[in-house]
N, C-alpha and C positions, 0 to 999 in steps of 0.2 A: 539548385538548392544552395540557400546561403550559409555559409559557418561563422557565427558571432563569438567571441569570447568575451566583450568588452559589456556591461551593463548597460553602461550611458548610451552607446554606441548601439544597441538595439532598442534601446527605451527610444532613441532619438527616429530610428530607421523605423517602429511600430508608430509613433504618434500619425501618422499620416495616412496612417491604413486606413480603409474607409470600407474594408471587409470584413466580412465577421470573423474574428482570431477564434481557433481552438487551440488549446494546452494541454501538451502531457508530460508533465516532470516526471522524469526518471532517475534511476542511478546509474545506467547504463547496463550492460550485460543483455539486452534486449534479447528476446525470447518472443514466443506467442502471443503471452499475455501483454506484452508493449501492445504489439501488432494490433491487437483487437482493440486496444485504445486509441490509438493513430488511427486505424480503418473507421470508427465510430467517429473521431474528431473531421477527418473528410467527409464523412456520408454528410453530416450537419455542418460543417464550416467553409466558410472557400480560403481559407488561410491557414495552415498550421503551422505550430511552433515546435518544436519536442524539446527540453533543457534536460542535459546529460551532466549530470554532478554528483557527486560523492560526497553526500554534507558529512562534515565532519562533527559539527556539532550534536548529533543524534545518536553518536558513538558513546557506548561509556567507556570509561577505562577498561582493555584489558578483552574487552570484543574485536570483532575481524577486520576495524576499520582499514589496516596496514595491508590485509590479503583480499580485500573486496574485489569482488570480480572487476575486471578491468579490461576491456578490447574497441578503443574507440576507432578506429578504423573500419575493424567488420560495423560497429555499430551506426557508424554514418554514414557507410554500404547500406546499410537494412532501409536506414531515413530515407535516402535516395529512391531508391527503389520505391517507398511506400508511396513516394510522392509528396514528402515534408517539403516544406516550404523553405520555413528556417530554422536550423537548430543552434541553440544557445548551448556554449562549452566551455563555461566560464573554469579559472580555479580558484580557491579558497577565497587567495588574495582580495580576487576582482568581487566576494559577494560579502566576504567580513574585513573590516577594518579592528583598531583597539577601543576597548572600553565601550564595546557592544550593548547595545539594548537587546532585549528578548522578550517576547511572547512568551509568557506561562500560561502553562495550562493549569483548566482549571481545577479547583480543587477536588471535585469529586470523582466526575468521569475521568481525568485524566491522569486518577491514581487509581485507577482498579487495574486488572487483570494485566495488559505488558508495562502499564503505566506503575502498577507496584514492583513489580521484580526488574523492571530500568528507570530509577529515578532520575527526572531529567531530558528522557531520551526524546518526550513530547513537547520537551518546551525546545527543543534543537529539529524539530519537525515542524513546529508551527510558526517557528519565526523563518526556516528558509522558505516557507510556503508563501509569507508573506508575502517577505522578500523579491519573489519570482512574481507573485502575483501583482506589484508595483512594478515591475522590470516592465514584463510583458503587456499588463493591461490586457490582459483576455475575456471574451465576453462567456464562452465557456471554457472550463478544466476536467481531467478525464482523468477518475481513478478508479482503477480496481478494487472489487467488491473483497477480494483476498483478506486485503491489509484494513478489516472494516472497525477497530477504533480507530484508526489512524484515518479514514475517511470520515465518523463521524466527527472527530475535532474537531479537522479541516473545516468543516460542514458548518459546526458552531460559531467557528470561528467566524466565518463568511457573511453570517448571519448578526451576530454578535459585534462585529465591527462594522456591519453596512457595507461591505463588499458589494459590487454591480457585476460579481464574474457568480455565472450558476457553474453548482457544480454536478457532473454528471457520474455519478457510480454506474462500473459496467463489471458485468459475471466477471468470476474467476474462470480460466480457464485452464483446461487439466489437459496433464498426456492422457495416452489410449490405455495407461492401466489405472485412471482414476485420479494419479498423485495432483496436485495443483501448482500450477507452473509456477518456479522460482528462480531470481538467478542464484541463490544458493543452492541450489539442486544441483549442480558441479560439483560440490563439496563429496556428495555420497558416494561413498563405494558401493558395489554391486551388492554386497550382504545388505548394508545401511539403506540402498533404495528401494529391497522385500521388505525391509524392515519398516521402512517409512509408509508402505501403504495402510497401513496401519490404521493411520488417520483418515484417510478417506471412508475406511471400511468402516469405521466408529461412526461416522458423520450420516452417512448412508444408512447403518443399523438402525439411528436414533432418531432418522425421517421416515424410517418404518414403522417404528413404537409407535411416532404422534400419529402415521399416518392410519393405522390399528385402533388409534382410539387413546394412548397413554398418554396422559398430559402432567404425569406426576415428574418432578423436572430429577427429583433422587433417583426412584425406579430406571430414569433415562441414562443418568451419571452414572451409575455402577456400572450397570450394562457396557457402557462406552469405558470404561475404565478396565474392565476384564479386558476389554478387547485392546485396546492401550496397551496391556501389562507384555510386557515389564520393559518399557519405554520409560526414561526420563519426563515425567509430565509434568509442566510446568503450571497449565491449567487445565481445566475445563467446566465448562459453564455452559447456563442457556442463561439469556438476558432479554428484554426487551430492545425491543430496537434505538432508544435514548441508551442504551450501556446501565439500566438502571436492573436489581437484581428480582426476581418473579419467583412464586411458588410453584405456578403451572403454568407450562407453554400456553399461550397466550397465541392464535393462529393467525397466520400472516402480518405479526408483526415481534415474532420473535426472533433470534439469534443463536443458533449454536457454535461455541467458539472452542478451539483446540490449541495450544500452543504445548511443543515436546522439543524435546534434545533428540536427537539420531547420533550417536557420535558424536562428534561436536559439534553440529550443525542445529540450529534451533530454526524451525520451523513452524508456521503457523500456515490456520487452515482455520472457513466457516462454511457454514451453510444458512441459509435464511428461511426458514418455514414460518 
């Protein structure tokens, strides 16, 4: 396995590849749900990349960017192991310069639900998405269905600017009591991580309602909101799968999305019915 820090220096070491590249940008703290993006990016690639960074740009004032999970050692053990090819380990320096251009997002979808309560947070997501995605030149990218506005962007984006990299959404994946794997899941204490199932059991109740028959998207909200209480909630919503807002679940192509505080840990969770 190779360790790049340098851009140029891998953008130069990729032009030659004549293999199919997969990509998984990370932020490190690798878990499961990496795992099952790296596992998906071998089954379909003969080359992988993984980029380990910590955008800082995505940060707003005053969130956890100073205490983000950090272990790049165990984490380029896990690469190793998985079978990574080459992992990209740039810092700051090496991906922003001064007097920055940026990707905004755009104006609709990328001001609703985390896009309203973190302004900013998606135009510091879609430009290091870019970013990487000129680094590397991947023919496909691998994201977690978890973090799914922040996949549809991406998505838009790709699309939207004539990108040649597909991009591959893959499940969330949970521990064995349901929660949905996060490298913020470190943050919780034993009370905060009962507390956190919370959200899964909301998610699961409200794929029972549709699955019963209820398609009234209020009838679903409340329900999920008793069972919420008395959780910090940030949101919750059913959407269509464009992020756009539905009176009634709409079947296999809708979105139930959750975002809460546990402590101080903010936490997000979906499910896709």
């Amino acid at each position: 396995m190779k360790i790049i820090s340098d851009a140029l220096e891998l953008k130069t070491y990729l032009k030659t590849m004549s293999k199919r590249v997969g990509f998984v940008p990370t932020m490190g703290a690798l878990h499961d749900g990496h795992l099952s993006l790296i596992k998906r990016a071998k089954e379909e690639c003969a080359f992988v990349v993984v980029s380990i960074f910590v955008n800082p740009t995505q940060f707003l004032q005053g969130e956890d960017l100073e205490s983000y999970p950090s272990r790049n050692d165990a984490d380029l053990k896990i690469c190793e192991l998985s079978g990574v090819d080459v992992v990209f380990l740039p810092q700051a320096k090496d991906i922003y310069g001064e007097d920055e251009l940026s990707i905004v997002a755009p104006n609709v979808r990328g001001f609703v639900l985390e896009g309203a309560t973190r302004p900013g947070h998606f135009n510091g997501v879609l430009t290091v998405v870019n970013k990487l995605f000129n680094i590397v030149n991947p023919d496909f990218a691998y994201f977690g269905k978890k973090d799914a506005q922040q996949l549809n962007l991406i998505s838009l984006m790709v699309k939207q600017l004539f990108m040649s990299v597909v991009i591959v959404p893959v499940d969330t994946v949970r521990e064995s009591d349901g929660l949905a794997m996060s490298s913020r899941n470190i943050y919780l204490s034993k009370e905060e991580r009962v507390k956190a199932l919370k959200i899964s059991t909301a998610l699961y109740e409200a794929t029972k309602m549709v699955g019963s028959g209820e398609l009234d998207i209020t009838v679903i909200k409340e329900k999920m909101l008793r069972i919420l209480s008395p959780l910090e909630i940030g949101y919750v919503e059913i959407l269509n799968r464009d992020f756009e807002y539905i009176r009634e679940v709409q079947l296999s192509k809708s979105i139930i999305l959750v975002e809460v505080l546990v402590g101080r840990t903010r936490l997000l969770d979906n499910l896709w019915i």
